[in-house]
Each structure stands twice: as structure tokens, then as C-alpha cells.
C-alpha positions as CSV (number, residue, x, y, z in Angstrom):
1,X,102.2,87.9,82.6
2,X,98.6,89.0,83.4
3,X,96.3,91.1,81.7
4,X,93.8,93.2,83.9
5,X,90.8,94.5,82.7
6,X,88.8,97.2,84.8
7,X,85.7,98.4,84.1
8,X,85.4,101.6,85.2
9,X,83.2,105.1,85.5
10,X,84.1,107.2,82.4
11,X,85.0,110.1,84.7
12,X,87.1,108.2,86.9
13,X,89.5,107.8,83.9
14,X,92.0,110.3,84.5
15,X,92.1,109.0,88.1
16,X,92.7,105.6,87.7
17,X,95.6,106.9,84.6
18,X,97.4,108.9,87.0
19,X,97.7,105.7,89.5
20,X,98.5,103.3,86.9
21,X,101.6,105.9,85.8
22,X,102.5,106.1,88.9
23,X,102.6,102.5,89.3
24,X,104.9,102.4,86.4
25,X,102.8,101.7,83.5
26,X,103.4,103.0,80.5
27,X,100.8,101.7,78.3
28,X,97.3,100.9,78.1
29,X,94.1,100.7,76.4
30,X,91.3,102.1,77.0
31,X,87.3,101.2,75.3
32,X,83.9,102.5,75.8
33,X,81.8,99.6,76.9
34,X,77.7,99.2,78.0
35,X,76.9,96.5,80.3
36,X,74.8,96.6,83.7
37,X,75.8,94.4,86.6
38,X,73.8,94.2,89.7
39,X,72.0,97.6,89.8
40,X,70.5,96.6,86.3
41,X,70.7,99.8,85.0
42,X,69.4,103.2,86.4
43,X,65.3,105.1,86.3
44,X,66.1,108.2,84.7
45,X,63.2,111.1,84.3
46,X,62.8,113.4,80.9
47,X,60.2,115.6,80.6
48,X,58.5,114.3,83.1
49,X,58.4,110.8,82.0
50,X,60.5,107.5,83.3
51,X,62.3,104.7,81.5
52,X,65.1,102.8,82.7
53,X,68.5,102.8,81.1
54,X,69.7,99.0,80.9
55,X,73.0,99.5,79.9
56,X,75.0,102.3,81.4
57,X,77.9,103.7,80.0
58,X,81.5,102.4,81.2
59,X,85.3,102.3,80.0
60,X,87.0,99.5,80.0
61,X,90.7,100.0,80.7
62,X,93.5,97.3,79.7
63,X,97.1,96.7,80.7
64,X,99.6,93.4,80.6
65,X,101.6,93.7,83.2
66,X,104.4,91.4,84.8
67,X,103.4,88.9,87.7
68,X,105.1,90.9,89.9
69,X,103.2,94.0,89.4
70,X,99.9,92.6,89.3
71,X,98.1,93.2,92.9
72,X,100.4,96.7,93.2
73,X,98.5,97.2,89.6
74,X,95.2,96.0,91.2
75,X,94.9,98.1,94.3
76,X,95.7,101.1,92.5
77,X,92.7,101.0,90.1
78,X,90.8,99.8,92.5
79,X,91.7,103.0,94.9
80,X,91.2,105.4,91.9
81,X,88.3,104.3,90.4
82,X,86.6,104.1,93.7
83,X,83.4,106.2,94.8
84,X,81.9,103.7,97.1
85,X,78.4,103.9,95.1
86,X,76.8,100.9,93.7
87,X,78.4,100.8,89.6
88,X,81.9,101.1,90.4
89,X,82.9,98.6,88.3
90,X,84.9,95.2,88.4
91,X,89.0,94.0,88.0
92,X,89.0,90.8,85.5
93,X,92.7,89.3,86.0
94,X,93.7,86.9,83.7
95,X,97.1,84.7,82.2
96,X,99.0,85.9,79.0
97,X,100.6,83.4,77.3
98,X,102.7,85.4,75.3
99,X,103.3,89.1,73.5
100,X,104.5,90.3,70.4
101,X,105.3,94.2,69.4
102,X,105.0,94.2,65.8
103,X,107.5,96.4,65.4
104,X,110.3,95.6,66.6
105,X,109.7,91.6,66.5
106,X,110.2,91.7,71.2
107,X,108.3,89.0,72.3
108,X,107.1,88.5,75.6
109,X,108.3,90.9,79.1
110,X,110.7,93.0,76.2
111,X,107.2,93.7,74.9
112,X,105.7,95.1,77.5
């Protein structure tokens, strides 16, 4: 199992649902993050003045998915959240060792 991370636009977020349920994902989580990456944040003017936001607003949407889903999983984020600007966003990818619904006691791909 991996679990993908994608930082995202915030207004991409509907996007990049509608391609993960189409992909067959039926859960998710999704978290308002701030961060920069290379543009270091944007100028922005008000009234007249200048400052520079550092951290610009994101989401960061979460998913576990099977091995076999992952790069189907991948290139649909990736097409939905793209706008081909500079801030897009990254894909983290990394190994689950294991999953647990509390609920029901499932453990691992009866989990997901």
C-alpha cells in the first residue's frame, strides 16, 4: 500500500475529487496547509503598498491506495490539479506498513 499526498491549489479541489472518484477512490482527506516552494511566495499590492506573502495557501489532499492503483492514482491528480503556472503543487508517494478501521477491527487492503 502507498499513501499519496498532493499539495494542491485550493480551487483545484473539486477537480482533482472528481478524478480521484473516478479513479475509484472512495475516501480521502483533505487539510489546509501554507508552505512556499520555489516561487517563495507571491508580491501582492493593498492600498497602494507591497509586501510579499511567504506562505501561500494550499490543500493538501490524502489517499492510501493499493500498489496497483498508485501511478493510475498519480496521473490523475496530477492532470486535475494542473494549470501549468508556477505553484501547482507536488505528489509525495510513500509505503504503508499497515491499516486499521477502528470500527470494524479490518486491517490492512479490507481497510481501505
Amino acid at each position: 500500500m502507498k499513501k499519496i499526498e498532493a499539495i494542491i491549489r485550493p480551487f483545484k479541489l473539486e477537480d482533482v475529487k472528481i478524478a480521484l472518484v473516478n479513479s475509484g477512490i472512495v475516501g480521502m482527506t483533505v487539510s489546509e496547509v501554507r508552505g512556499f516552494g520555489r516561487q517563495k511566495g507571491q508580491v501582492e499590492r493593498y492600498r497602494g503598498s507591497e509586501f510579499t506573502v511567504e506562505f501561500l495557501q494550499k490543500l493538501k489532499v490524502e489517499v492510501v491506495v493499493e500498489n496497483e492503483k498508485v501511478s493510475s492514482v498519480i496521473e490523475a491528480i496530477a492532470e486535475a490539479a494542473k494549470t501549468g503556472e508556477i505553484g501547482d503543487g507536488k505528489i509525495f508517494i510513500s509505503s504503508i506498513d499497515s491499516v486499521v478501521r477502528i470500527r470494524t477491527g479490518d486491517t490492512d487492503e479490507e481497510a481501505l
